[in-house]
N, C-alpha and C positions, 0 to 999 in steps of 0.2 A: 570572544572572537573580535579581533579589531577591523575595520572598517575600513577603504582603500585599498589602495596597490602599493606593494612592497616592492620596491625593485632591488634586484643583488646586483653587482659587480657595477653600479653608479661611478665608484672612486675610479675605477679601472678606466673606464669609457671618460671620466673628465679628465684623468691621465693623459690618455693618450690620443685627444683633442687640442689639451695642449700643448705636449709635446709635438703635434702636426704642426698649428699655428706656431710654434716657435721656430720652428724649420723653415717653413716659410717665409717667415718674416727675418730669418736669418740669409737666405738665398736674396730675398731683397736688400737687405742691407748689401752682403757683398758686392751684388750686381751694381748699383750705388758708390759703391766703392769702386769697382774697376773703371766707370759711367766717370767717373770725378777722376780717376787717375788722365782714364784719355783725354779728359779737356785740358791739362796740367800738360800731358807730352803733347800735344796738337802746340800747344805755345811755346814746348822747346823746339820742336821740329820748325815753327818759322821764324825762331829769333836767333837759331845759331848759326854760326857761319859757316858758309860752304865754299872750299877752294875746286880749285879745277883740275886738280889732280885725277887721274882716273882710279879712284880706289875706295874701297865700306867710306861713305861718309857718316857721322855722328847723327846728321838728320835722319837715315833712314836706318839707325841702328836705335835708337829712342823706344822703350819699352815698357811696357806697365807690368809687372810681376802680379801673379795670383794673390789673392786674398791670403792674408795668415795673419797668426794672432802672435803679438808679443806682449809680452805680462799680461794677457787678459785683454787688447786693444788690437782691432785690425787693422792690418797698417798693410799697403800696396807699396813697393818701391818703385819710382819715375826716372825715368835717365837712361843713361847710353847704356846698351848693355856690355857685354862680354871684351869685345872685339874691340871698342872703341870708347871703354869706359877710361883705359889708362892715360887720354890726351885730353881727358873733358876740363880735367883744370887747369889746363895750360888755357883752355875756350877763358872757360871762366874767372879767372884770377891774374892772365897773366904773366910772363917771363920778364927776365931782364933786358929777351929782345923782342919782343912782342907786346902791345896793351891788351888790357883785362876784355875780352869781349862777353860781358855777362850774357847769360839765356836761360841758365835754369832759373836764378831767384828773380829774375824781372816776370819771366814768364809764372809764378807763382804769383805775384801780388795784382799782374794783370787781371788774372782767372780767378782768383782766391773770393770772389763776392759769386762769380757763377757758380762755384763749385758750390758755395753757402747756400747755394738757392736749388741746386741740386739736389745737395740731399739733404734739405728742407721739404723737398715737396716727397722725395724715396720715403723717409718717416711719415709722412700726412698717409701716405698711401698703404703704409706697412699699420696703420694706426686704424683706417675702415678699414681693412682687412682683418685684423686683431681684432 
């Protein structure tokens, strides 16, 4: 007779502990992600330009798209969306009768040390939690 406690279904219950912890720590990550996207549109929304036309301006069509994964990496898209994505290049680049008034890549290198520091601290957090 062996001596102790036997426990069954161990593997099971470590299973599905950490698949809990991974879920969570994956909701944080996203959350992180969308958290990081909005600082990135807060910067295009105040560096584009706004005419006085009365009509959708680009500022207030600026959008951060759901979390989704391509090849295995979560990627948010930031920008105009639908309505007023087809005139952002002209903002940003430029015509033959118009100058370049950049806003998205300014507004990225602006933010791009907060955003590092964002989700630097979403992993520390995802990290005591794990």
């Amino acid at each position: 007779m062996a001596s102790g406690v036997e426990l069954q279904g161990g593997d099971q219950m470590l299973a599905d502990i950490r698949r809990k912890l991974a879920s969570g720590i994956s909701r944080l990550e996203n959350q992180g992600m969308r958290e990081a996207g909005e600082i990135f549109a807060e910067g295009q929304r105040e560096r584009v330009a706004v005419s006085k036309i009365d009509h959708l301006h680009m500022r207030d069509d600026i959008r951060v798209s759901p979390v989704r994964r391509v090849d295995g990496l979560r990627v948010v898209s930031i920008g105009p969306g639908k309505k007023t994505a087809w005139r952002a290049h002209f903002e940003e680049f430029g015509t033959k009768h118009s100058p370049a008034q950049p806003f998205i890549y300014p507004s990225f290198h602006e933010n791009k040390a907060r955003v590092a520091q964002l989700l630097a601290s979403v992993q520390r957090k995802g990290m005591q939690q794990g």
